[in-house]
C-alpha positions, 0 to 999 in steps of 0.5 A, spaced: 720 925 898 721 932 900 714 933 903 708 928 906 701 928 908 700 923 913 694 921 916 695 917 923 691 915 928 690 920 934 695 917 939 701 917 933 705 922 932 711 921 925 718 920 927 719 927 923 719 934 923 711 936 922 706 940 924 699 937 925 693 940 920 687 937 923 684 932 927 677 929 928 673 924 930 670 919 925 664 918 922 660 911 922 658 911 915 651 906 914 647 906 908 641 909 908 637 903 909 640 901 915 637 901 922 642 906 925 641 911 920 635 915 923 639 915 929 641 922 932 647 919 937 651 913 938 655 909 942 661 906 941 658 899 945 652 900 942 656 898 935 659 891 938 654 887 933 655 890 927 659 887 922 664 892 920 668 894 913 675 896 914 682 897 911 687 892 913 689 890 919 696 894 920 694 899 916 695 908 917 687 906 915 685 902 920 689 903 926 684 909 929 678 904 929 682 897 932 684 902 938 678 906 940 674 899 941 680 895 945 681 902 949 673 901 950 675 893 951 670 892 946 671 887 941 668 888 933 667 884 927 671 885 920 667 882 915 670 885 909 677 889 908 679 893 902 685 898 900 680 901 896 676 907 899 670 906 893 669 898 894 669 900 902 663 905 900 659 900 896 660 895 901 656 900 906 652 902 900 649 895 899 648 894 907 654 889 908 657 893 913 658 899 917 664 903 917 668 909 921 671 914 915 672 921 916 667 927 916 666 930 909 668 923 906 661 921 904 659 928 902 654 928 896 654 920 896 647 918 896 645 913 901 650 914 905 649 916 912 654 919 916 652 919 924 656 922 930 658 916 935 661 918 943 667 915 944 669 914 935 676 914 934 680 919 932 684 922 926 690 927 926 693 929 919 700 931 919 704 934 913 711 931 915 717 933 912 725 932 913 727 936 918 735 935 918 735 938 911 729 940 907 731 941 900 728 948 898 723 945 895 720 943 900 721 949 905 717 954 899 712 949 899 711 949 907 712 956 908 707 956 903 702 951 907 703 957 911 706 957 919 709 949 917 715 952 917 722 947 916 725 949 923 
C-alpha cells in the first residue's frame, strides 16, 4: 500500500511518514425520540447511564471514546458492537443506544440527533505513507493532497 488514510484516536499518532488532515471532536448521535435529543450541551458524565453502540474493543473506531471516558475515570456500558457503521446507526435510530460518531456522519439521517458533548473524545485523520521510500505514485498523489509532501 503506497498511501493511507488513517483515522486514530487524538493521543495516536502512525508510526510513519504522515501529515495530520483534520481533528475534531465526536459527536453524541441519539435518535430523534431519545430524552437527550433537545438538549443543547452535554457533559461527559452526564452520559454514564446510557447504553452505548460502539465498535469493537480495540478497534481505530473504538479507541477515542474508551479514553476520553477512563481520563474522565468514568465508566460506560456497551450494550451493542458493530464493524458496520449502518447497523450502528439503526441501533441508535431504533433507540437502543447512544453513540459518539464524527461530526457530519449523520448529515441527511432523518431521526437522528447529532449533539456537542464537553469533554467528548477526539479524533485526528492522517494521510500516512512510506517515508524510506515512497513510489512515484504515492508522491504524485500526495503532492496532489497538496503540502503532504514525501520528505
Amino acid at each position: 500500500m503506497d498511501v493511507a488514510f488513517l483515522g486514530l484516536a487524538g493521543s495516536a499518532t502512525p508510526r510513519t511518514a504522515h501529515r495530520e488532515l483534520d481533528r475534531h471532536a465526536l459527536s453524541l448521535v441519539v435518535s430523534e425520540q431519545h430524552r437527550l435529543a433537545r438538549r443543547r450541551r452535554l457533559r461527559l458524565a452526564g452520559l454514564v447511564d446510557e447504553p452505548f453502540v460502539d465498535f469493537p474493543v480495540a478497534t481505530p473506531g473504538r479507541l477515542q471514546t474508551d479514553e476520553a471516558f477512563r481520563a474522565a475515570g468514568l465508566t460506560r456500558t456497551v450494550a451493542f458492537e458493530s464493524s458496520h457503521l449502518q447497523v450502528l446507526l439503526g441501533l441508535v435510530r431504533h433507540g437502543l443506544g447512544v453513540a459518539f460518531l464524527a461530526p457530519g456522519v449523520v448529515s441527511g439521517q432523518d431521526s437522528l440527533v447529532q449533539l456537542p458533548v464537553a469533554g467528548a473524545p477526539v479524533r485526528a485523520e492522517y494521510v500516512a505513507w512510506n517515508g524510506l521510500n515512497p513510489t512515484p505514485a504515492a508522491g504524485a498523489f500526495l503532492r496532489l493532497l497538496g503540502g503532504a509532501g514525501t520528505g
